[in-house]
C-alpha positions, 0 to 999 in steps of 0.5 A, a space after each residue: 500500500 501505498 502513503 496516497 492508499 493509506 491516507 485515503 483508507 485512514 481518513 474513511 475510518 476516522 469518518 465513519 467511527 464518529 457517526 457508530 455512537 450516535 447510531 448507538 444512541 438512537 437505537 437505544 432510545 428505540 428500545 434496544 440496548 447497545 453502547 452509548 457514546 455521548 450525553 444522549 444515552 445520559 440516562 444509562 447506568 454504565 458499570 466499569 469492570 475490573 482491569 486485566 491486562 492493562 485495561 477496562 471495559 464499561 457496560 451500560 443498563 438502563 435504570 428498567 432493566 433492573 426495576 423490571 428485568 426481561 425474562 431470560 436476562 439480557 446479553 449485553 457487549 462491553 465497550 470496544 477497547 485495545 481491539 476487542 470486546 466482551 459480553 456480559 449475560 445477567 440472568 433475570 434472577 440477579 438483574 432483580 437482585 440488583 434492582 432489590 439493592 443487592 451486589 452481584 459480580 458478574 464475569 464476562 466471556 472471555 476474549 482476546 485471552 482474558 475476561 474481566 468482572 463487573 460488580 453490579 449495584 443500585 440503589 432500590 427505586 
């Protein structure tokens, strides 16, 4: 590849990644769950896990998932960080759990040769 080949591919990526959030934030707002990047998702609960590898991941819920947890739970991905993400599966027992005001740690897939935890934790509405 050439500098003129790499300029132009680098560019396209710095051009497409800004609009990802966004989109996140509007299919959220539809009622699905994915990732959100700026203040339009600023009623998301986001959840910081415990560091592996030299870094951490966040996961975001919103405030119903716990006051009225889905059957079957909720499957959700972590933010994308040095190259990959993880996913994060909370049973309908333990998201009410925490919607109750109890803890739960909750470990996620294991990816890119590690996984990480996530302490799960509200105050009850």
């Amino acid at each position: 590849m050439n500098r003129r080949e790499f300029v132009v591919r680098a560019g396209s990526v710095v051009l497409v990644l800004p609009g990802v959030g966004w989109l996140g934030c509007v299919t959220a707002r539809a009622g699905k769950d994915p990732l959100c990047a700026n203040d339009a998702c600023a009623d998301m609960l986001v959840f910081t896990s415990t560091e592996s590898y030299g870094h951490r991941h966040t996961v975001q819920f919103s405030p119903t998932t716990f006051r009225a947890p889905p059957p079957g739970g909720v499957e959700k991905r972590t933010s994308f960080d040095q190259g990959h993400l993880h996913v994060v599966r909370v049973s309908e027992e333990l998201l009410a759990a925490v919607g109750r005001g109890e803890t739960v740690e909750i470990p996620t897939t294991v990816d890119a040769g590690h996984a990480h935890n996530f302490t799960l934790s509200v105050q009850p509405a």
